[in-house]
N, C-alpha and C positions, 0 to 999 in steps of 0.2 A: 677528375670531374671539373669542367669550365667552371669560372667563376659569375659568365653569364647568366646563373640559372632564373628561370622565374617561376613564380608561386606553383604553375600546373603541371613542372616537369614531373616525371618519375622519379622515383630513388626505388634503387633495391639495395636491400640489406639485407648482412650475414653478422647474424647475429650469435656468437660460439657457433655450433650447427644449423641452426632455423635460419630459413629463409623468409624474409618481407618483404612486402611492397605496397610503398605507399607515396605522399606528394610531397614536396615540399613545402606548400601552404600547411598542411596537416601538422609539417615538422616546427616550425617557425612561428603561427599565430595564437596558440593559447600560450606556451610560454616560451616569449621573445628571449629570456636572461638564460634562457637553457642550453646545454653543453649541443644539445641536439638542434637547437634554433642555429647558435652558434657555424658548427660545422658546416649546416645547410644556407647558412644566410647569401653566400654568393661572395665574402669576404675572403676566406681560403679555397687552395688546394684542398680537395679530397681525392684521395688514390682510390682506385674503380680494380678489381680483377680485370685485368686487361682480355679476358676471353668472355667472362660470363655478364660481368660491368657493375657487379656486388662490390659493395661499401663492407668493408671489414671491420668489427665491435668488437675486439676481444673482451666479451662479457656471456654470461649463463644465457641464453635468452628464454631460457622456461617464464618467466615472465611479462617477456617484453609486446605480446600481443596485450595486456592489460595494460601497457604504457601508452598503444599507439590507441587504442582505444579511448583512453583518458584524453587524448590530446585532439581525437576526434571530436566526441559530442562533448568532454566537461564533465561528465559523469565517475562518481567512486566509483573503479570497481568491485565484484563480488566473488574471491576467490573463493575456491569449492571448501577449502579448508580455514576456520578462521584464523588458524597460526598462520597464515600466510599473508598474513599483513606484514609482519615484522620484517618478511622477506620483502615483500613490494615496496617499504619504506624504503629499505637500503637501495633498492633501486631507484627509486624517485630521489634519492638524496645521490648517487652516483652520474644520475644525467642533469643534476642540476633543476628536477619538475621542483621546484618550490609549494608552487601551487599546492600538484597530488597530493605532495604530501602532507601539507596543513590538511585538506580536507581529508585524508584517511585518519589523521589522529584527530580530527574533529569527531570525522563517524564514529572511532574506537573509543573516544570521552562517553557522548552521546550514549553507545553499546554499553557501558558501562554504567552507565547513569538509570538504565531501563535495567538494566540487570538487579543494581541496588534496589531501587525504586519495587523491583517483581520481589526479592529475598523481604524487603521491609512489610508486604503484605503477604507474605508467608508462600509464594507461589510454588507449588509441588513439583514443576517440570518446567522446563525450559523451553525457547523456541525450536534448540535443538531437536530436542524431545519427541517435539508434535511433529518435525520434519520424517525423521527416524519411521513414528511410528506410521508417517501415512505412507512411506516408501515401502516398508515393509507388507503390510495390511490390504489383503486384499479383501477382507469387507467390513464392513461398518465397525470405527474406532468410536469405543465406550470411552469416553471420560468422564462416566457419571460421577457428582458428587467433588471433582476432585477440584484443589483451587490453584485457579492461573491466574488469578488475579496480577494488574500490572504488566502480563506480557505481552509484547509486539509479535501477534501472528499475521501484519499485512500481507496482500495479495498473495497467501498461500489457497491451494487446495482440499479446501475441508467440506466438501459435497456426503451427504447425508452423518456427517459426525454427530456424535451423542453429548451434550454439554447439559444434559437434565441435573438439575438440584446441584450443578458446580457453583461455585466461584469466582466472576467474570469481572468485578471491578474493573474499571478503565481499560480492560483488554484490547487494543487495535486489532480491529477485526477489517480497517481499510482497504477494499480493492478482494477483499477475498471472495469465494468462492462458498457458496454458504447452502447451496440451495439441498432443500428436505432436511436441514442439519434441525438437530430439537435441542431446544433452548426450554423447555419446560420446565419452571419453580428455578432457572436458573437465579443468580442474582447477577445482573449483567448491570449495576449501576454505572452512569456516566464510562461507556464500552461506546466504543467507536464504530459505526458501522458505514462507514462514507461510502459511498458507491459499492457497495457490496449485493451480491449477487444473493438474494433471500426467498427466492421464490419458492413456493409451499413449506416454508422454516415453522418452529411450531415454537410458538411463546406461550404457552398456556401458564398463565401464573406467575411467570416471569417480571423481576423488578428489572426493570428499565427506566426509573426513574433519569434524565441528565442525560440519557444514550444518546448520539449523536447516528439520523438515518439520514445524512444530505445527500440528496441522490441514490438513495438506497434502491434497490429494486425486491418489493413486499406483496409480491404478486400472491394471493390465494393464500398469503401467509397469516397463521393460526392465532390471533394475540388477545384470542377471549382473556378475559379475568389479566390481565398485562397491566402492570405497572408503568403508566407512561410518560407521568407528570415529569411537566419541563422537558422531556423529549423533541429534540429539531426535525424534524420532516420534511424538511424544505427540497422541495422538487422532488420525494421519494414518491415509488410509485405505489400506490396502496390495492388499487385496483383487484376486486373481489377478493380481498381480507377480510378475516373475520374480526370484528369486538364487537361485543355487547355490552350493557350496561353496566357491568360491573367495573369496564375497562376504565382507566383513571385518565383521561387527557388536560386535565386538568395544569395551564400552563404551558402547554406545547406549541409548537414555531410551526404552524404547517404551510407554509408561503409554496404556490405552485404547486400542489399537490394534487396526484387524482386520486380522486374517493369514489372512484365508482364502484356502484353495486353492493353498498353498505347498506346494511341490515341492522336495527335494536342499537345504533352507534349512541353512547352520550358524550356528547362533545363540549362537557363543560368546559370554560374558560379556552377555549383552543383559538391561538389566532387565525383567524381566518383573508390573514391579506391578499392569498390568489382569488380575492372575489373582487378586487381591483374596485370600481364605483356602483356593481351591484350592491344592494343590501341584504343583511340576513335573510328576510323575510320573503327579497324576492330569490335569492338562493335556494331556500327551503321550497320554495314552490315550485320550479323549475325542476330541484329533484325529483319531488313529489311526482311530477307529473313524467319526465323521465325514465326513473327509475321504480315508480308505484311503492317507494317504502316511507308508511306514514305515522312511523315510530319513532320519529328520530326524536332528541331531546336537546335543545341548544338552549344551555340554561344560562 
């Protein structure tokens, strides 16, 4: 291979048996100090199969799609098997990825730290666990009663799962997939639900005290008698949910939120700053008029 090359050329590689293709900007600009920046830089000789025009790697390359991946967007990868980290290091430590590999033993610290963190609140199952069981499961997984407190289930698949009278402390429920799921007498204190998908979810009774819904999406969702004090709501969508007076809001963040079509709501102490320079009073009138509900109680 010329030593001409610039950032757009191709490279094909043979890598043991697999075949890639990719740039040499790809090769080159996340890590410059690397064996593979290196060889691509346009400094050496590279030998080309003189028919086919493959770069030869006497290396496994069962991995090396997770390498050129890494070097694309910057992202850990997520091998199917967690053991197969220790493999992916050894390879990030053989081409030289410095980078990768700080950041997969950062992830693996982290992993470990949630792991601890999930054993210290006594958590009955693992993220494994809940994967396992929603692959397997073709209808509605029970976890009534049981505690995950501490676990990271973000942007997983959990559409109409059963977490009544569980254990949900701090649970990362981010990015998932939530909707019909029943959270009923759960205890989901300070539980994560960022941008999560909650549409007709059922919180009856549920402590949500601290839970985090930014961006949440709470369409039609059940939260009579809901524990919600100190609750952030900021830009979730509430939009014909239930609560009634029993509901606690007491202390909650609700910036940018829509509340339509609330019924018997008491909305003690609740911030109200998406009313921007309206004032309560003319808030309350506007719904009133609106949405004709003249129950409401803003104490």
């Amino acid at each position: 291979m010329a030593k001409d090359l610039n950032i757009f050329s191709m490279v094909h590689l043979k890598i043991g048996v697999k075949e890639f293709c990719t740039t040499v900007d790809t090769l080159t600009r996340r890590e410059p100090n690397s064996m593979l920046a290196a060889m691509f830089s346009g400094r050496h000789v590279v030998h080309q199969h003189p028919e086919t025009g493959y770069v030869f790697i006497d290396r496994d390359g069962k991995h090396f799609r997770h390498i050129l991946n890494w070097l694309r967007d910057g992202v850990v990868p997520s091998p199917e098997e967690f053991s197969k980290y220790s493999e992916l290091i050894r390879e990030a430590e053989y081409y030289q990825l410095l980078g990768l590999r700080d950041n997969i033993q950062a992830f693996l610290n982290k992993r470990k730290d949630d792991d601890q963190n999930s054993e210290k609140l006594g958590a009955e199952l693992t993220r494994i666990d809940i994967i396992k069981s929603c692959i397997k499961s073709n209808e509605r997984i029970r976890l009534r009663g049981v505690n995950l407190s501490g676990l990271n289930l973000s942007n997983l698949d959990l559409t109409n799962i059963d977490f009544s009278y569980a254990s949900l402390r701090t649970v990362c429920f981010k990015g998932c997939d939530l909707r019909g799921a029943n959270f009923n007498h759960a205890d989901a204190e300070g539980a994560i639900f960022q941008h999560a998908s909650l549409q007709s979810s059922e919180f009856i009774g549920a402590n949500l005290r601290n839970a985090l819904f930014v961006g949440a999406n709470l369409y039609n969702a059940n939260l009579i008698s809901a524990e919600l004090h100190g609750a952030d709501l900021t830009n979730a969508n509430l939009e014909a949910a239930s609560l009634d007076k029993d509901a606690n809001l007491e202390g909650a963040c609700g910036e940018n939120v829509n509340w339509q079509h609330f019924e018997d709501a008491q909305f003690s102490g609740v911030s109200l700053n998406f009313l921007g320079p309206l004032s309560r009073l003319v808030f309350l009138y506007l719904y009133i008029c609106l949405v004709g509900a003249t129950n409401l109680n803003f104490v």
